[in-house]
C-alpha positions in Angstrom: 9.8 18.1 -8.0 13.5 19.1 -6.8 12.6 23.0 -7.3 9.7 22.3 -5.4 12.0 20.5 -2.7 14.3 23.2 -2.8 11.7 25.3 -1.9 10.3 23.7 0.8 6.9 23.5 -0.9 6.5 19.9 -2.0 3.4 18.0 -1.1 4.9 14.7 -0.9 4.3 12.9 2.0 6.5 9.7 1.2 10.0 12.0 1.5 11.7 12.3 5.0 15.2 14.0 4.7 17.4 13.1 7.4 21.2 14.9 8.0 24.2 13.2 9.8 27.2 14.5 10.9 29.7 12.0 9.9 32.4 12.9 12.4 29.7 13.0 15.6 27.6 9.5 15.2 27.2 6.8 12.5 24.3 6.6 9.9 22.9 4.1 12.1 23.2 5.8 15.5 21.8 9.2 13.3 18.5 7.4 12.1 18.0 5.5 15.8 16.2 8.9 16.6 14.2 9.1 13.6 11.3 7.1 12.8 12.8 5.5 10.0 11.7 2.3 8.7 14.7 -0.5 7.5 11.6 -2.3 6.2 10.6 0.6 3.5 11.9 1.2 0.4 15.0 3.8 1.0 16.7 6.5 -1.3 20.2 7.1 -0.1 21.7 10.4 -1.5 25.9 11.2 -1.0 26.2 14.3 -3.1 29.4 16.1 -2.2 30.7 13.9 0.4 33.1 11.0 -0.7 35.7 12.5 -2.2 36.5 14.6 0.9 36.8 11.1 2.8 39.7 8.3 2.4 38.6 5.2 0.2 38.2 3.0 3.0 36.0 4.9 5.1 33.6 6.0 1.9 33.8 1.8 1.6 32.6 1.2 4.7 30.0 4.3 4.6 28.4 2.7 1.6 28.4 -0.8 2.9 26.7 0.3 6.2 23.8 2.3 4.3 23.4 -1.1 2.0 22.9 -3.3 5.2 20.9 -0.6 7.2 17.6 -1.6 5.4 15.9 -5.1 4.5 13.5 -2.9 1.6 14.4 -2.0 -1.5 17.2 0.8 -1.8 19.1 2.8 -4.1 22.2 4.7 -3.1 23.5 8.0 -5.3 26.7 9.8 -5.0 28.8 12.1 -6.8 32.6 11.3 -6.8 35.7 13.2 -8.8 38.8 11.2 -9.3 
């Protein structure tokens, strides 16, 4: 499925990819003008992106995508010490 992704030719219809541009808006000022759904069950991906921000904003990043939804969730990132 992720070549397919990559690809662009994936049939899925249960897969909305959103971007945010951390240093413009928040995560939850990005996804106001999407038609995203708190209530829905929510995959979170970070890949590349916390260890270019200080430990207390990656804190608070995380702890705003947990209480951004009332569905299920699951949150991946990738990290280097």
């Amino acid at each position: 499925m992720v070549a397919e992704l990559k690809r662009g030719t994936t049939e899925a219809n249960n897969i909305t990819f959103y971007g945010c541009d951390l240093s413009e808006s928040s995560v939850e000022q990005a996804l106001s003008n999407t038609p995203f759904n708190n209530k829905k069950p929510t995959f979170f991906l970070m890949e590349g992106l916390l260890m270019y921000l200080p430990k207390d904003i990656a804190n608070d990043l995380m702890a705003q995508l947990l209480t951004l939804t009332s569905g299920d969730k699951a949150l991946l990132f990738s990290a280097m010490n």
